[in-house]
TIFI-942222 format. One record per residue (C-alpha): residue number from 0; residue in three letters; x, y, z. Coordinates in steps of 0.02 Angstrom, whole numbers, always signed. Example, Ala and Ser with C-alpha at 12.3 -4.5 7.8 and 13.67 -1.06 7.14 Angstrom:
BEGIN
(site 0, ALA, (+615, -225, +390)) (site 1, SER, (+684, -53, +357)) 
REM end
This chain:
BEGIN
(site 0, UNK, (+0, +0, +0)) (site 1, UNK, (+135, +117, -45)) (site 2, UNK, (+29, +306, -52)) (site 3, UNK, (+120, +396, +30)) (site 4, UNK, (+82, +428, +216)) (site 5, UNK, (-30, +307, +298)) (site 6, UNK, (-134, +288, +487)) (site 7, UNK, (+6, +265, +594)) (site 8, UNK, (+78, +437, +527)) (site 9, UNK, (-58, +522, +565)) (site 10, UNK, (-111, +429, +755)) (site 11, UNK, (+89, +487, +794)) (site 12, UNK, (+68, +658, +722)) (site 13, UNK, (-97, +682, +837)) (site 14, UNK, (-22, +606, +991)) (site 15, UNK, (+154, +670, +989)) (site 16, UNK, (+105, +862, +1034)) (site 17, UNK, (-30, +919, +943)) (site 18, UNK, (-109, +1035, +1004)) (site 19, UNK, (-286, +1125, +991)) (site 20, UNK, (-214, +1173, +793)) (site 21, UNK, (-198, +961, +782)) (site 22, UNK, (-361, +972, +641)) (site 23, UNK, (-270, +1109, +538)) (site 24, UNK, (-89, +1086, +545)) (site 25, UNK, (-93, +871, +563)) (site 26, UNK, (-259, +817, +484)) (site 27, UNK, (-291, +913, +325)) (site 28, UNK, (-113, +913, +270)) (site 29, UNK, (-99, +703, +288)) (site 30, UNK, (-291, +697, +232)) (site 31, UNK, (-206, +794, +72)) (site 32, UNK, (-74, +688, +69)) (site 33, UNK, (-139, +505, +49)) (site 34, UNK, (-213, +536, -111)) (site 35, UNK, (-323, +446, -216)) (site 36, UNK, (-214, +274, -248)) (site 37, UNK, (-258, +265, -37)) (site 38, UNK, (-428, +284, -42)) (site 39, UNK, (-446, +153, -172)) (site 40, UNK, (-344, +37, -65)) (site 41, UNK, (-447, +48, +89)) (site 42, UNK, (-606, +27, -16)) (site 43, UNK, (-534, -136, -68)) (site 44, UNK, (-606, -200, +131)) (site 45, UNK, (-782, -98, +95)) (site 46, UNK, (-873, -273, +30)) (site 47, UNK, (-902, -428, +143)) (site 48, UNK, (-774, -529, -28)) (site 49, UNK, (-677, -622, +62)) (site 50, UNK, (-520, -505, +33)) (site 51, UNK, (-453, -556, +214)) (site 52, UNK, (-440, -732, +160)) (site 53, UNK, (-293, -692, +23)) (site 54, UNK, (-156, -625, +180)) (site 55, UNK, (-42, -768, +172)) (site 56, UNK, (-29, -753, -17)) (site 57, UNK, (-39, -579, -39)) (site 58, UNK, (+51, -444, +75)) (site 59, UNK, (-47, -303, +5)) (site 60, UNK, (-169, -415, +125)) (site 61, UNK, (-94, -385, +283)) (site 62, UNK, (-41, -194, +240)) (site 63, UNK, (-227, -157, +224)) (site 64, UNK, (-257, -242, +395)) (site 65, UNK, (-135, -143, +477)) (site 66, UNK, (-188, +22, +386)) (site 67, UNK, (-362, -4, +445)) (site 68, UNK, (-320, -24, +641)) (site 69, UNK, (-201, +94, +616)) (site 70, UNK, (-350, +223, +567)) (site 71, UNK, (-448, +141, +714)) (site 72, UNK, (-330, +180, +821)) (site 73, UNK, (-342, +386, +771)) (site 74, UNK, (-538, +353, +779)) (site 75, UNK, (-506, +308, +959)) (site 76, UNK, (-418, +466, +1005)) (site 77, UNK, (-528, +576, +912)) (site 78, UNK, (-677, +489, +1000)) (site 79, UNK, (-608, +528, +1182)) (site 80, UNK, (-668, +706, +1190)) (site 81, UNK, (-830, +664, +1178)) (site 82, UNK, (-809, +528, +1336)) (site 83, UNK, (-818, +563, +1490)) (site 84, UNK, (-664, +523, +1615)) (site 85, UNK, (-707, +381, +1751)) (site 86, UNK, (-540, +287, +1794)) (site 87, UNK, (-353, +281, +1830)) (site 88, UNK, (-341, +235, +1661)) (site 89, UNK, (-399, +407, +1572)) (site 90, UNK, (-266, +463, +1470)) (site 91, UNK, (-317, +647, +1434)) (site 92, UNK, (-377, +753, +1276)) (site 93, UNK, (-309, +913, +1275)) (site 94, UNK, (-295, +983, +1103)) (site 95, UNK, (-369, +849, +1002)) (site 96, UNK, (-561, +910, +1047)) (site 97, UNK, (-623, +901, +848)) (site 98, UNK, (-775, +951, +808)) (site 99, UNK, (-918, +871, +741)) (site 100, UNK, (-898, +928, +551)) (site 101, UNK, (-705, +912, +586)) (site 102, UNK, (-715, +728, +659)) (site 103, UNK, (-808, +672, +511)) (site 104, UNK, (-738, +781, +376)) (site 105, UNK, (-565, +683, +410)) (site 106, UNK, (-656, +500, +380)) (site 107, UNK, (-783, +553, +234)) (site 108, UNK, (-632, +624, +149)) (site 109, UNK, (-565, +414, +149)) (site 110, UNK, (-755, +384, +69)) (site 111, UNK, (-835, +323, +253)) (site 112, UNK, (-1030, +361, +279)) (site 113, UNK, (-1071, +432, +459)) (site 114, UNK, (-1233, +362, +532)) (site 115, UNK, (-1340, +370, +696)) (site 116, UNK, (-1451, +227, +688)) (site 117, UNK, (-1640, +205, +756)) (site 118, UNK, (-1683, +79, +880)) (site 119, UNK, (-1538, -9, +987)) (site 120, UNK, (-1438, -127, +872)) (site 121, UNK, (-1268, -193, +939)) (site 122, UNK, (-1220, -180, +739)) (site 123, UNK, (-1218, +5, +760)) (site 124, UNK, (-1227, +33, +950)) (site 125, UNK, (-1074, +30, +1061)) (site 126, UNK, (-1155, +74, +1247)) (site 127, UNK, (-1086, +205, +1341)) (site 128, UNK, (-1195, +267, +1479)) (site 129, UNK, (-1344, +145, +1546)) (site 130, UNK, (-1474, +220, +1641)) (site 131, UNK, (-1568, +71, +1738)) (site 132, UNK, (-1748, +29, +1702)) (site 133, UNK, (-1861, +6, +1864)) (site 134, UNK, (-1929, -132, +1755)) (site 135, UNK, (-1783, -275, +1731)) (site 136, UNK, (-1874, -317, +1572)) (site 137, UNK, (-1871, -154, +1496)) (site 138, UNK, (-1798, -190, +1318)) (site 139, UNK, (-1639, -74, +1301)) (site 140, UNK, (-1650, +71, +1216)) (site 141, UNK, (-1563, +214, +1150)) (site 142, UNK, (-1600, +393, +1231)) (site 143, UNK, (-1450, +475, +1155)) (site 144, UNK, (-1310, +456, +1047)) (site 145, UNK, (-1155, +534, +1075)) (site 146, UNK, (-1052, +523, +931)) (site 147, UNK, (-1097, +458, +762)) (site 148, UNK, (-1039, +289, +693)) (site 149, UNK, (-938, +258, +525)) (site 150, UNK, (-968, +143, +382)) (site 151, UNK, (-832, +95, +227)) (site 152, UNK, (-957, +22, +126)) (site 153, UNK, (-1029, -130, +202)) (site 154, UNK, (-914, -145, +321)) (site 155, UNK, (-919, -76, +512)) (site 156, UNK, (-786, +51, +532)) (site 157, UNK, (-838, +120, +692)) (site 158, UNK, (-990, +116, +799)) (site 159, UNK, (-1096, +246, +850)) (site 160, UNK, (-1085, +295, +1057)) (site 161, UNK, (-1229, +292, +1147)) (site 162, UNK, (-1310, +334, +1311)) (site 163, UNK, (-1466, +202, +1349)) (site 164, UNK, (-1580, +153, +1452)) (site 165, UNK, (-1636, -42, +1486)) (site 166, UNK, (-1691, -181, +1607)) (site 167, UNK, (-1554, -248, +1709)) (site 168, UNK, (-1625, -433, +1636)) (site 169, UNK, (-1553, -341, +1467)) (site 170, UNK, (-1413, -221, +1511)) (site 171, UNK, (-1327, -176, +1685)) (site 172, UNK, (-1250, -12, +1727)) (site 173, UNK, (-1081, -24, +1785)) (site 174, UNK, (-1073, -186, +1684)) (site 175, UNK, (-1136, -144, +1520)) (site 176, UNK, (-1055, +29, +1501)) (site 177, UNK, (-905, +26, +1625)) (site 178, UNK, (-814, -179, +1576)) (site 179, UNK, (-686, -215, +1473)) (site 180, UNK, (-743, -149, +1305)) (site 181, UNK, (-650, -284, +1164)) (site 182, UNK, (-577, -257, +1005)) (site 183, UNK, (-547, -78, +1067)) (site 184, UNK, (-382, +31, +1110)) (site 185, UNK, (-427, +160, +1200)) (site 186, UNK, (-585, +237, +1302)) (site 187, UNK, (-584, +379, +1417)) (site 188, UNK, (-724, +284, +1535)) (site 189, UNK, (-671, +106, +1536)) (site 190, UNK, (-554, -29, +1502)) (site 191, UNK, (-509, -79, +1336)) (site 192, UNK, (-431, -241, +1279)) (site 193, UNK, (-346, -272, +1101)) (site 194, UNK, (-218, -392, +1025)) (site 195, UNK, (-104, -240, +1027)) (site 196, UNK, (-78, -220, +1211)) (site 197, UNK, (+92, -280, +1287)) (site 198, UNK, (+189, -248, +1118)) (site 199, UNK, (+341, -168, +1062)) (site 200, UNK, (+313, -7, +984)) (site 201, UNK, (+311, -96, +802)) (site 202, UNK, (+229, -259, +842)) (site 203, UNK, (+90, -193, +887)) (site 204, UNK, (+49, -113, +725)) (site 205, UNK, (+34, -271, +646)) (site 206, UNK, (-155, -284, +748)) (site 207, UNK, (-297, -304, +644)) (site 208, UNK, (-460, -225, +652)) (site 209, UNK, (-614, -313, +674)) (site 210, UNK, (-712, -351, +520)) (site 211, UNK, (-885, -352, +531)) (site 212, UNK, (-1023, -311, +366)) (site 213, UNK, (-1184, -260, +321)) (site 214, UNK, (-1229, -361, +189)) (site 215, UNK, (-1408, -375, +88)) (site 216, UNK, (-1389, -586, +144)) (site 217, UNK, (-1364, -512, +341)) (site 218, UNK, (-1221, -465, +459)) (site 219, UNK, (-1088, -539, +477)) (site 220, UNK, (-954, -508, +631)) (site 221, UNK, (-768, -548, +664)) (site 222, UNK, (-773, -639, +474)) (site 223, UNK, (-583, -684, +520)) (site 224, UNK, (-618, -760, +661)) (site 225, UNK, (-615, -955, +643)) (site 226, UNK, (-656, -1020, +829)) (site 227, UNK, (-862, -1066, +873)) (site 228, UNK, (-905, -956, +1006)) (site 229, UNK, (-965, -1124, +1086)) (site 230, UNK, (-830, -1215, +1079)) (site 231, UNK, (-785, -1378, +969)) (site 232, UNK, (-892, -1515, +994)) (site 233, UNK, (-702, -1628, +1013)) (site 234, UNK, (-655, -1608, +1193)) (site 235, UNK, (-474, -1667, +1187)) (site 236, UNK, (-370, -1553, +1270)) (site 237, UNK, (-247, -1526, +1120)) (site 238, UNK, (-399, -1468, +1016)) (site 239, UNK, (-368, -1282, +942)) (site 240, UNK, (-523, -1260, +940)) (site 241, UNK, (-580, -1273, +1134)) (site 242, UNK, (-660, -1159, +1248)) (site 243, UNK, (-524, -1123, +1389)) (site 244, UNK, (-597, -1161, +1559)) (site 245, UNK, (-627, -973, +1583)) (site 246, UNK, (-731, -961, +1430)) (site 247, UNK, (-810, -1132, +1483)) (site 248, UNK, (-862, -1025, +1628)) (site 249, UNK, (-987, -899, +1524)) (site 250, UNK, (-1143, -966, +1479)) (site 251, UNK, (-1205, -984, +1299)) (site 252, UNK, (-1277, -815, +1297)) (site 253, UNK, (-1146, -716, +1400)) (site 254, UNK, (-1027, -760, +1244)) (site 255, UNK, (-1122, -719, +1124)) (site 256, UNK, (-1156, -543, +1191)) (site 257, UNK, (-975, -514, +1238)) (site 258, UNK, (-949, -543, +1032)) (site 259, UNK, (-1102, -448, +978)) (site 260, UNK, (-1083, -328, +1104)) (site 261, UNK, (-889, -320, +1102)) (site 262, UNK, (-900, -316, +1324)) (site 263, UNK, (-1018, -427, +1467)) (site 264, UNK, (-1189, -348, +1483)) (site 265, UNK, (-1214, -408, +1641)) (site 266, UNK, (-1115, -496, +1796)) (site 267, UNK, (-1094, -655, +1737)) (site 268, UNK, (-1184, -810, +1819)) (site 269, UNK, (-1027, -914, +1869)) (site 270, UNK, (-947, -724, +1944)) (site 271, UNK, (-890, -785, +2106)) (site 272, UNK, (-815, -937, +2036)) (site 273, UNK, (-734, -820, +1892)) (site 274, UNK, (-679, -705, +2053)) (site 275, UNK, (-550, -836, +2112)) (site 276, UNK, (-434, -794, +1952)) (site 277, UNK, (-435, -586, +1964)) (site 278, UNK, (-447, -466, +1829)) (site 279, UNK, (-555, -607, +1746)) (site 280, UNK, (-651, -489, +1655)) (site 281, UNK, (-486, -434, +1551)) (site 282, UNK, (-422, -600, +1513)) (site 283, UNK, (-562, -703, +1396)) (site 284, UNK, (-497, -701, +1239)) (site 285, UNK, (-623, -690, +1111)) (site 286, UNK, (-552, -624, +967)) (site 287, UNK, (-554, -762, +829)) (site 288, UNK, (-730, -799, +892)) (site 289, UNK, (-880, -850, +769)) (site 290, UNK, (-1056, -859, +781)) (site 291, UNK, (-1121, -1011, +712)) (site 292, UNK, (-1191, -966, +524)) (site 293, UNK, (-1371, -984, +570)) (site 294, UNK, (-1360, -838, +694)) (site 295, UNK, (-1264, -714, +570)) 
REM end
């Protein structure tokens, strides 16, 4: 993907000292920079094709992997303004406080499509704030959004932020919008967890970002993933494909909403067995995970 200057410039141009100029004097110029011949690139990932499936064959492959978390990862930082701080862990904005028509000038410039959504979809939805429901039935549902989500074609770029409100049978506060969020880098107001964690400072560029589509046939999520989220039916313990005894520990549902959701939704059933191994809730490790076909 040689065009010139690609995500990583642009995360290390915004973190290294930017300040509140960051938009004008980082942003335009690299948005100016990568050119057509980029934008084409990355469009090659905007249809659910099967284009992941060529990386050991073709290293143009893996470059586009690497460019797209790489452009996740400046999504992340531009998101944290809008977050607000709850933790040890908040690493601080100043100067990078875009606004709205900046934020999504920079991304519809590389041919994304912002979007808001309707009704609560986990798709679209990545839960910020929960306000609890008197009635634990109450379905959840969205009362605000807080920054839009991001579309390259079919495929999920970035999910709109939202603050909801829901049954605790559905979604629990201080579990739903304050556990580890997955497949993430960086949040203001919770834990992340990503491949890219615990790397040198080149080895973790080599992360991938999550695919997941919107297709006409239905969605599909983490397409490169090749590991049932229930486990292989073969129980031998040298089986790749096997649940860990952690994972074993979620129930059929609690999986599937960690994927779908990207983070728990509620304290898990088995939680004071889980408790004996602390921080459990950073250490499943879900991220070649599929739903079985039937449920994409």
């Amino acid at each position: 993907m040689d065009t010139g200057a690609g995500g990583r410039e642009l995360y290390e141009g915004l973190t290294e000292g930017a300040g509140p100029g960051a938009h004008r004097e980082v942003a335009l110029p690299w948005l100016a920079e990568t050119g057509r011949a980029y934008r084409e690139r990355l469009h090659t990932a905007a249809a659910c094709s099967g284009w992941w499936q060529d990386r050991r064959t073709d290293e143009r492959v893996g470059v586009l992997h690497m460019e797209l978390y790489a452009l996740g990862r400046v999504n992340d930082v531009l998101l944290l303004a809008r977050q607000t701080p709850a933790g040890p862990w908040d690493p601080g904005v100043e100067g990078l406080a875009f606004s709205d028509e900046e934020y999504l000038g920079l991304f519809t410039g590389l041919g994304m499509t912002p979007f808001h959504g309707g009704g609560f979809d986990p798709f679209l939805h990545e839960i910020v704030e929960v306000e609890q429901a008197d009635d634990p039935a109450a379905p959840i549902e969205v009362t605000e959004v807080l920054w839009p989500g991001l579309m390259l074609g079919e495929l999920l770029f970035s999910r709109a932020g939202v603050r909801v409100r829901a049954g605790a049978a559905h979604a629990q506060h201080g579990v739903a919008d304050r556990s580890p969020l997955y497949w993430t880098f960086r949040r203001r107001h919770r834990r992340t967890v990503d491949l890219s964690q615990g790397w040198g400072g080149n080895s973790q560029w080599s992360t991938d970002l999550r695919l997941d589509y919107r297709t006409p046939s239905g969605d599909h999520l983490n397409v490169d993933g090749d590991r049932p989220v229930d486990g292989s039916p073969v129980l031998a313990l040298d089986h790749p494909e096997n649940l860990s005894p952690r994972e074993r520990l979620l129930t059929p549902r609690e999986r599937r909403d960690l994927l779908r959701h990207r983070c728990l939704l509620r304290t898990p059933e088995a939680v004071a067995e889980l408790d004996r191994a602390a921080p459990w809730d950073r250490e499943f490790i879900p991220f070649d995970w599929r739903l079985p076909a039937a449920e994409e």
